[in-house]
N, C-alpha and C positions, 0 to 999 in steps of 0.2 A: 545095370548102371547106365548104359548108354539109352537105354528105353525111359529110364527117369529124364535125362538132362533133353531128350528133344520131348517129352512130356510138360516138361516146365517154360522148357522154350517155346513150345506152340500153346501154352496156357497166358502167356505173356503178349505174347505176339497175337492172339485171339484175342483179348482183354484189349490191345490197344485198340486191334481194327473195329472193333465192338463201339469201344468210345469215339472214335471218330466217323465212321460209317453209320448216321445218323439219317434222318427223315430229308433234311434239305441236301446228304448229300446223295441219296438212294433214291429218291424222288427225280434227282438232276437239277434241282432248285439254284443249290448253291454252285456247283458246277459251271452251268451255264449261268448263272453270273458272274463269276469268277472268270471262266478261261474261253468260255464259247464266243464271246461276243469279238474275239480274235481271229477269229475262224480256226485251220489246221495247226496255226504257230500254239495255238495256246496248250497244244500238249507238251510241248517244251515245259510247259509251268506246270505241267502236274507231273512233269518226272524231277525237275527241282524239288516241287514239294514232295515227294515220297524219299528221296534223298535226304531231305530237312529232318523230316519224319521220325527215319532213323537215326540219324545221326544225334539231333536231338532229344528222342530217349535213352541211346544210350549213354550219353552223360547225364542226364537226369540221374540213371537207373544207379551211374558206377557212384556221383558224388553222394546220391544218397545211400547207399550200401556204407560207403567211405566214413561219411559221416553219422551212421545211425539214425538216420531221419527215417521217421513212421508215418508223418502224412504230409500235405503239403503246403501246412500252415506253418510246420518246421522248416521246411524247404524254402518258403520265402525267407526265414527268417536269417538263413543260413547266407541265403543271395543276397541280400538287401538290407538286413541289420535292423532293427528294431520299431521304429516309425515309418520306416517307408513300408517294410512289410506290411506292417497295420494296414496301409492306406491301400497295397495293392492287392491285399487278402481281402480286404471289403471288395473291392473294383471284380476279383475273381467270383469270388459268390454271387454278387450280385451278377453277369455273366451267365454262372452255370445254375442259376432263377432262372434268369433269360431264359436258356436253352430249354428247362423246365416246359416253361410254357410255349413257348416256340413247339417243341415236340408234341403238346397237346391240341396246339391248333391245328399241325400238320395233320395228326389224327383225326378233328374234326372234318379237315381239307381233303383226307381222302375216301373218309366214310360218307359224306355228303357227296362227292362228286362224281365216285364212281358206284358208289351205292343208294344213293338217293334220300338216305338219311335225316334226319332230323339235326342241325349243325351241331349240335351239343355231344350228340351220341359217341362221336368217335371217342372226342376228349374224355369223358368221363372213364369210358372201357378203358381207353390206354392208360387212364391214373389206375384204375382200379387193377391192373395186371400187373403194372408198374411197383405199385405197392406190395403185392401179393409174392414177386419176386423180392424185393429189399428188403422184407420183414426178415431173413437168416442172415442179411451183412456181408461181407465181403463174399465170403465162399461162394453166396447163389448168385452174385454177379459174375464171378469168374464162370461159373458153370452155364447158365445162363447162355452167355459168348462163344464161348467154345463148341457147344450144341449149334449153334444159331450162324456162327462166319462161317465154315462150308457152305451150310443152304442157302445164304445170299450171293456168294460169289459163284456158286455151281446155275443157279436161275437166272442170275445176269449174264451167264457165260452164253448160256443158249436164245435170252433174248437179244446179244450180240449177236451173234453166230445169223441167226435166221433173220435177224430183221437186214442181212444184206441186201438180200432181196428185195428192199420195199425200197429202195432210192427216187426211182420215178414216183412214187402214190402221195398226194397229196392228205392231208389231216387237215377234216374241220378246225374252224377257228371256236378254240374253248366259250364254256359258258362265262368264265371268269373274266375278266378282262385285267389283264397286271401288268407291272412296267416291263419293258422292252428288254429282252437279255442283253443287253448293249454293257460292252467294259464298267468296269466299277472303276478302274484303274486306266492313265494314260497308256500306261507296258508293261508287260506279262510277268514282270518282275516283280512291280510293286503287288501285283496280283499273287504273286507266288509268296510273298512275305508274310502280307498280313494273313492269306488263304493258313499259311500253315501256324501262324500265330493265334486265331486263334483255337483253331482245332486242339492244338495242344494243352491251350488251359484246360479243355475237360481231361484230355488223356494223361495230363500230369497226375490228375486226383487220384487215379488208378497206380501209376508207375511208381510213385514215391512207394508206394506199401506193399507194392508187387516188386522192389529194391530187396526187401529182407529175406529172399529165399531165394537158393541157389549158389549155384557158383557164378564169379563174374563172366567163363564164356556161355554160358545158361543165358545168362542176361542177355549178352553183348547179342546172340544169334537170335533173342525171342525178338530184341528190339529190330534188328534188321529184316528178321524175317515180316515183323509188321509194316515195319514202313514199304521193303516192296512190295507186300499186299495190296497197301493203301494205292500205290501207285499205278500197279495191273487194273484194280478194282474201278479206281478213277479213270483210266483212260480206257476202260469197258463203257462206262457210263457215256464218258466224252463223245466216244465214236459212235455211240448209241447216236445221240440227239445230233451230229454236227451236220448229216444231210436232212436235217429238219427246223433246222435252227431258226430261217426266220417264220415261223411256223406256231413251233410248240411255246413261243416268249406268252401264248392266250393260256397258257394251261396251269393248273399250281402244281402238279403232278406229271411234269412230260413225258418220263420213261414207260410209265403205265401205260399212256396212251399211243405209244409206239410199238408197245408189248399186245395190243388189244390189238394193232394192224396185222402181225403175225398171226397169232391164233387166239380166239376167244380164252382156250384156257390157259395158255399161258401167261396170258393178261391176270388173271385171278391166281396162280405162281406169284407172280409179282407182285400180287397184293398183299400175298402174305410175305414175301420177303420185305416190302417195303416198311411193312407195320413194325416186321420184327425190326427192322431197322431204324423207327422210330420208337421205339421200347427199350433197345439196346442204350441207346442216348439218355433217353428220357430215367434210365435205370443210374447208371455213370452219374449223369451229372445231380440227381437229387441224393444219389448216397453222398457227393463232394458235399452239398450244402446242407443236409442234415449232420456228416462229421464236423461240421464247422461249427454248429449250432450246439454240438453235445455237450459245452459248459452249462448251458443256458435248460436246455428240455433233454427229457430222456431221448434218444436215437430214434422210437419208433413213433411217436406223440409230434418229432420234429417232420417225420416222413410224411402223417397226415395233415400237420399244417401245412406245408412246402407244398402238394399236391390239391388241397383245397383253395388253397390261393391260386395256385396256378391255371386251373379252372377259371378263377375268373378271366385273367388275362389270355387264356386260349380264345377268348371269341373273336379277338383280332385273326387279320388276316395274313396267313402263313407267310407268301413269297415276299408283303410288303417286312414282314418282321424278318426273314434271312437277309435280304437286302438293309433293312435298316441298322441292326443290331451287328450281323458281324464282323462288317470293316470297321464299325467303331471299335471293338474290342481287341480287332485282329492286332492295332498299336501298342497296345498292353502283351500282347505276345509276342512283339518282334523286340519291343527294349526285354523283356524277361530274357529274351534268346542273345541280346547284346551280354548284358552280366552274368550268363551262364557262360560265354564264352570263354570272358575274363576269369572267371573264377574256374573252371576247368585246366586255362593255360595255369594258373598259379599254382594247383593241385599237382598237375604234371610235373612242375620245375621242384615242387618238394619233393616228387616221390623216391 
């Protein structure tokens, strides 16, 4: 019995870190826009945000349990009541699109730059693997995850670990040229809001329907146990880049190339953690917008539109599209976190 409930609880807690441990944040893309450009203060904001993390899917996890909500077009509905869901169910999808193709650039961004590829190449492999896993639905994502967050966080731990040693060694400046990891935010706080806003739009799509099984301390410990994932995970990353920081802002892909200063192979380690880590995402967020789409097309017809189109828009360029796209969104995740709060306290006061 107890082998079941920390089975369920690390199947929960791998499923989140899955959906949020994505291409811009395993690359260091989003990281270092987010909190680097702070220097050492800004781990302050990624232990808030792993904090948030938690905290906030375990009220996801308990009101949808509470309430019988199946995905998270319900779960709007339940927060926000009838027309406004509408409006912020579009805002969401259209979001975890985004991310879509976001994820598929990143693949072209790192199959071209550290392999010399053809800029398309990557994109296409990650839809087509991307697909390959979502064609079985929920269950091969969850599996999927689970297989995949050990070997991200075990290969980050050691390109932490040994890249102590390279403080002094300078890094060419990238072939890319991209904007400056400089603050998004005046303070590490506003940084820390929207960063966890909008991460959680994807990792909602997951939690609402990962709510139906289990008991509530199952839930309460898978959620916790993900958020301090998130949070180790991120400040492995963090402290990876922070004595390279004004450095790696030329690269789309900086932790790779911190990983290649250590050793040749561990760099190619990283590269496959990194992809899975751009598949994981890429996986989460088109099953969210193919479930959204299943009034309209069957589930697997919506998969190859969702991934055919997103194709198009991967030939944009990765760091400018993390930078663009998720402070805008991240405000859509920080009012969704305001009305959960509200509606959680009033849950409490009936129970």
């Amino acid at each position: 019995m107890v082998y079941r409930e920390r089975g369920l609880s690390w199947k929960i807690a791998a499923t989140f870190i899955g959906a949020v441990v994505g291409a811009g944040f395993a690359s260091g893309q989003e990281l270092g826009q987010f909190f680097l450009g702070y220097g050492s203060v800004g781990s302050y904001g990624i232990i808030c945000s792993g904090l948030l993390f938690a905290i906030w899917g375990a009220v996801i996890c308990e009101l949808s349990a509470r309430c019988r909500l199946t995905d998270y077009s319900d779960y709007l509905r339940f927060l926000l009541g009838g027309r406004a869901a509408f409006c912020i169910d579009l805002l969401i999808s259209l979001y975890l699109f985004c991310t879509v193709f976001i994820m598929l650039s990143a693949g072209n961004a790192l199959f071209t730059e550290h392999l010399g590829l053809h800029a398309g190449c990557g994109g296409w492999l990650t839809g087509i693997v991307a697909l390959a896993v979502l064609w079985g639905g929920l269950e091969s994502l969850v599996s999927f995850n689970v297989f995949l967050v050990p070997l991200k966080f075990l290969v980050c731990l050691a390109v932490f670990l040994l890249s102590r040693s390279l403080n002094g060694l300078a890094i060419q400046p990238g072939t890319v040229q991209i904007a400056s990891m400089a603050p998004i935010f005046p303070h590490w706080v506003g940084a820390t809001l929207f960063y966890a806003g909008f991460n959680m739009l994807g990792a909602m799509v997951v939690l609402v329907p990962l709510s139906q099984r289990g008991l509530a301390r199952q839930r309460l410990a898978g959620n916790l146990l993900g958020g301090m994932g998130l949070a180790v995970f991120a400040l492995l990353i963090f402290h990876i880049l922070l004595p390279f920081r004004d450095q790696v802002a030329n690269w789309e892909v900086p932790v790779l190339v911190v990983a290649g200063l250590v050793h040749p192979s561990l760099q190619w380690f990283y590269f496959v953690v990194l992809w899975a880590a751009i598949l994981s995402t890429a996986v989460v967020s088109c099953y969210g917008v193919a479930m959204r789409l299943r009034w309209y097309l069957s589930y697997r017809l919506a998969l190859a539109l969702i991934l055919g189109i997103s194709l198009f828009f991967a030939r944009l360029q990765f760091s400018s599209l993390v930078r663009l796209i998720y402070p805008l969104f991240g405000g859509v995740g920080v009012l969704l976190l305001m009305v959960q709060g509200v509606r959680a306290m009033g849950h409490g006061l009936r129970r």
